[in-house]
N, C-alpha and C positions, 0 to 999 in steps of 0.2 A: 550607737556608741554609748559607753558607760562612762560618765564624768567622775574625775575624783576630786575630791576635796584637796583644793592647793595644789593641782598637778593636771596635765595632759589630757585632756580624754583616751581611754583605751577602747579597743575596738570589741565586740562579743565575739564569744566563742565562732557567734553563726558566719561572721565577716571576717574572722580572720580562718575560716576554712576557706570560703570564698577569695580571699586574698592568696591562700596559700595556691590556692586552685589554676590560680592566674598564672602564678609562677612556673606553676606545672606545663600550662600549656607554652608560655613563653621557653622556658628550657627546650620542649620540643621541637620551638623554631627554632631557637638558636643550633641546635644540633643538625638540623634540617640544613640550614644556610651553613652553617661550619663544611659539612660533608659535601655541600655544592662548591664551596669554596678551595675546598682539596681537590676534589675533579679535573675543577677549570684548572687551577695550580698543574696539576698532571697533566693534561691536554697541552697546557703551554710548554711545558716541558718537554714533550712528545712531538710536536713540532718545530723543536729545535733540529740540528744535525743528529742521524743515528749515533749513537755512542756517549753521546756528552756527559760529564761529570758533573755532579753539584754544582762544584765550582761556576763549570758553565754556565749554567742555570741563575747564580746568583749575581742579583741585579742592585747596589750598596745604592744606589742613585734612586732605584726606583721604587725602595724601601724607606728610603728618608723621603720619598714625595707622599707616602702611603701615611705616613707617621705626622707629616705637617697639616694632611688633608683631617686627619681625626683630632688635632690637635685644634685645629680650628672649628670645627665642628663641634666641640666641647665648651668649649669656648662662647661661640656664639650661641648655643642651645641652654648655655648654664647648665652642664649637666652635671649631677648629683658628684660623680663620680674625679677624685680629684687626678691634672693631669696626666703625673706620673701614673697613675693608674692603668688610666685610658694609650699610652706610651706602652708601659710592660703588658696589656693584655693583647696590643696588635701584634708586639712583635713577639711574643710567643704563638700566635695564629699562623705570624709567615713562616717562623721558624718552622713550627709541625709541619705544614703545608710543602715547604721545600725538602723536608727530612723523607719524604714517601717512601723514597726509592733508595736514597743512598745518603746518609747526614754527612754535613761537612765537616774536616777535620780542622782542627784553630789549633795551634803550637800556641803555650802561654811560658809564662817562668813561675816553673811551681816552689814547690810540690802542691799539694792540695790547699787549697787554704789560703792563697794568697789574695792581694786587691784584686791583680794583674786576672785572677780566674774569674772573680767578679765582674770585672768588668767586660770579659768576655761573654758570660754571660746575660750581661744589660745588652750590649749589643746585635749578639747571634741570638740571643732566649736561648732556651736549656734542651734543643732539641737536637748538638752540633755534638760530634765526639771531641771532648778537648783534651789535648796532649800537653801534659805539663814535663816541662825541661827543666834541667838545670842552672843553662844559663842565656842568657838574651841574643848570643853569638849563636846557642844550638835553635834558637828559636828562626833565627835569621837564615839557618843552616837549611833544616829542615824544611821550610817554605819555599827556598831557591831549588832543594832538589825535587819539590812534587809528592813528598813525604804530608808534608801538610799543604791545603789547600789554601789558608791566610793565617798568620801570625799575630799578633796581640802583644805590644812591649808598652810599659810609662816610656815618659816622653819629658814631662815637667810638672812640678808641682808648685801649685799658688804661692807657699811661704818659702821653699826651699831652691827655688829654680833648678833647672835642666839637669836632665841626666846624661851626664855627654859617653858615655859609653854606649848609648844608644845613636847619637845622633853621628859618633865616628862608624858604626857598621855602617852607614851611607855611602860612606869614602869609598868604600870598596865593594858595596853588593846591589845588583841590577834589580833590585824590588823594586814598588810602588809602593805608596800611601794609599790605602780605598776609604780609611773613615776616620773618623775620631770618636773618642768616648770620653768622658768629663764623669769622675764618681768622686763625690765627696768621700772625705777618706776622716774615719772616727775610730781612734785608737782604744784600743783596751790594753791593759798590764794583766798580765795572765801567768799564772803557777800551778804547780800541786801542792802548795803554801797553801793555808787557810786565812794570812795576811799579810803584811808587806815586813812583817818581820822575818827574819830568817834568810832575804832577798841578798844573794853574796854580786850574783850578776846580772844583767839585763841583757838580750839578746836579740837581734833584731836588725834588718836591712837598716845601713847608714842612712838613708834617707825619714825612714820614721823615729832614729834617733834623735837628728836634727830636728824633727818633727814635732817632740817632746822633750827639747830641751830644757826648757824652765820648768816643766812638771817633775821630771826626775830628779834637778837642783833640788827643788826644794822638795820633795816624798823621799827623796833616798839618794842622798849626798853620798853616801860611804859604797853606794853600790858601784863595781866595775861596769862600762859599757860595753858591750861585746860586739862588733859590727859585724852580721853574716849575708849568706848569698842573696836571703830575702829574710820576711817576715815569718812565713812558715816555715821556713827552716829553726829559725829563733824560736816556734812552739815545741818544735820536734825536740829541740835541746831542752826546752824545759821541765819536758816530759818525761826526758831521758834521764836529764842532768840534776843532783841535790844541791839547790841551794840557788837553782840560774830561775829565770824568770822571761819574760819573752814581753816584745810590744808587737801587735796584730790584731786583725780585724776580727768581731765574735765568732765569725764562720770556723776561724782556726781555733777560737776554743773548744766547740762542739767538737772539731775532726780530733783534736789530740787528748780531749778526755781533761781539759784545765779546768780550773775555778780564775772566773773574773773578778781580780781583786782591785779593779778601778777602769772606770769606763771614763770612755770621751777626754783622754788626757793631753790633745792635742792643743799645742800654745794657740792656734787660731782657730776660732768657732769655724770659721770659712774654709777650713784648711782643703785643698780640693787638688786631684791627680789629673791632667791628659795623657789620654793614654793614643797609641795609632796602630789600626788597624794594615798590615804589611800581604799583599799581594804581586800578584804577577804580571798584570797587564793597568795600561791606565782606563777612567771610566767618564762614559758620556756626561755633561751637565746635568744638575739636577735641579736648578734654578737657584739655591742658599749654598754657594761652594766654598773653598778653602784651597787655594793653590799654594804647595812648597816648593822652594826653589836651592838647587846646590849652585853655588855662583863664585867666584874667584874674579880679582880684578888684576891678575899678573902680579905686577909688584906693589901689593897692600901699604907699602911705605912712601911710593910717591904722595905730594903733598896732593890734596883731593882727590886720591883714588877711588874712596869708598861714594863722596859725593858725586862725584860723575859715572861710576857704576847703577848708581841708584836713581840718577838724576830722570829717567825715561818715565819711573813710577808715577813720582811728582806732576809729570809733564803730559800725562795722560789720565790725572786721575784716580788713580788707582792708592787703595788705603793699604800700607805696611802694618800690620799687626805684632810683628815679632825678629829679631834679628840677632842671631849666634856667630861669633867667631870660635872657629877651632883650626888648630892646627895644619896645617895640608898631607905631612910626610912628604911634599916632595921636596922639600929643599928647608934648611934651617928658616926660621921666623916668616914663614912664606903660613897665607891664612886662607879658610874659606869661609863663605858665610852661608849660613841656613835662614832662609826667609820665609817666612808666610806672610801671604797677600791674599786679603778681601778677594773672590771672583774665580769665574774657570778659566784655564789657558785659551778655553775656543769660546770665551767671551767677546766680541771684537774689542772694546777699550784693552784687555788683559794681553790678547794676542798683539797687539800691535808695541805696545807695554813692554812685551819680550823678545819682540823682534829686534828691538832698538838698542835692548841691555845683551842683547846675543850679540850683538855686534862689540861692543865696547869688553867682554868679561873674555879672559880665557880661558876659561872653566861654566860653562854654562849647564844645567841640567834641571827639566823638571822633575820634582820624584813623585808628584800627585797631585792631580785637581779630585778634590771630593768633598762628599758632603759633611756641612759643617754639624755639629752635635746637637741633635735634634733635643728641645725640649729644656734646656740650659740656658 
């Protein structure tokens, strides 16, 4: 090793050949074990039923037990390599691994550029065909008829709470929940402006408006808000449009050719989207779950209705994390609630939990036991 004056030792030419050399042969395992790794992948595959789809094939349970085993593993070895790291390089491995033969299709709410694609991509890795829609009902649409194999919508955001557009396609569509994703969500203000002068509108899903309300107060008081179908839509406009301006993630600046004229302008450092993964069938435990529940207590207006709908939760244990009312459409002022609860429905405390609130709700429905977001 060659010492420097006030700094590191560096290593000689002769040792960092030698080092590189290592590397060399380590790539060769790792490629070695990748390609044994697709095989078995495929073999497993091959002994499912003849004929099976992707879909088939894919196991959301037994990918979040894949993701917590390496997360711990990293963990307890201190390895060099930080979490999320160790997270995005597995699940691009399973991703590849499952794409062999046929990639899966994920319906998102586009167009290109959105969170909503993003975070389809944290989930599936980049090995999945993803179909961008235009709107959350086609996204809904397209998964029920088999067009797509799992759907991708938000669901709620940290600062600005629930998007109930999404949480009313429930009311009336037989999907499941198979996952959740959790992606911090960092705004940019993006034009073909070279500064925020000139900026007549701002363009942008009503959600990341809300999102950047005090930064727009105060950067650009005089400018018009525009609320569109998403965020990439709002770049398209800006691109298109003289004088409009767009708020989205830097992915949509690349795709439409903008100049980032202010990053990270979101009022909360923490500002953070869930997002739910929408399938066809429900899915085995995977030991860290997440049960949603559609529930109704008949007439929401008697006095203790909600409490004695609820009361079994309590009574068994079981932790409420989250609770929406919306509308029912069956009758004026008549309501349902959307709940998530800690655990999987073939938990015995969970199952026994639902057995009790099945009895008392007239409206009863699970929409998902799945796993909770790995890595969050």
């Amino acid at each position: 090793m060659v010492t420097r004056r006030g700094g590191p030792a560096e290593p000689r030419v002769e040792e960092l050949e030698e080092l590189r050399g290592r590397i060399d042969a380590l790539d060769e395992q790792l490629h070695a074990l990748l390609s044994e790794r697709a095989r078995l992948a495929r073999q497993v595959g091959q002994s499912k039923q003849h004929g099976a789809r992707a879909a088939d094939l894919y196991r959301p349970e037994r990918e979040a037990q894949v993701l917590r085993r390496a997360l711990e593993r990293n963990e307890r070895d201190s390895g060099p390599l930080r979490n999320e790291e160790i997270l995005r390089l597995f699940r691009e491995i399973m991703s590849a691994c499952l794409a062999q033969e046929e990639p899966l299709k994920v319906a998102f709410l586009g167009p290109e550029g959105t969170f909503t694609q993003s975070a389809v991509l944290k989930h599936f890795g980049h090995s999945v065909r993803a179909l961008a829609l235009a709107t959350v009902d086609e996204v809904f649409q397209e998964v029920e008829g088999g067009n797509a194999d799992f759907g991708v919508v938000a669901i709620e955001n940290s600062s600005e709470g629930t998007l109930t557009n999404t949480l009313d396609r429930f009311l009336v569509s037989p999907l499941h929940i198979c996952g959740e994703v959790e992606l911090r969500i960092h705004h940019c203000l993006m034009g073909r402006m070279p500064s925020l002068q000139g900026i007549l509108r701002v363009c942008s899903h009503s959600q990341a408006l809300a999102q950047c309300r005090a930064w727009l107060a105060e950067h650009l008081p005089q400018a018009e808000c525009v609320p569109v179908a998403s965020n990439a839509e709002g770049a398209r406009r800006a691109r298109d449009e003289q004088g409009s301006a767009a708020i989205a993630g830097e992915t949509a600046a690349e795709v439409y050719g903008l100049n980032i004229l202010a990053r990270q302008i979101e009022d909360h450092e923490d500002n953070a989207t869930r997002f739910l993964v929408l399938g066809r069938r429900l899915l085995a435990p995977s030991g860290a779950d997440r049960t949603t529940l559609l529930v109704s207590a008949g007439d929401t207006r008697a006095p203790g209705a909600l409490h004695r709908l609820l009361e079994p939760l309590a009574q068994h244990g079981i932790s409420m994390t989250r609770i929406e009312s919306r509308p029912s459409r069956r009758r004026r002022w008549d309501y349902v609630f959307f709940i998530d609860i800690e655990g999987h429905a073939e938990d015995a405390p969970v199952h026994s939990a639902l057995e009790a609130l099945r009895q008392r709700a007239s409206l009863f429905r699970v929409l998902g036991s799945y796993p909770r977001a790995v890595g969050e």
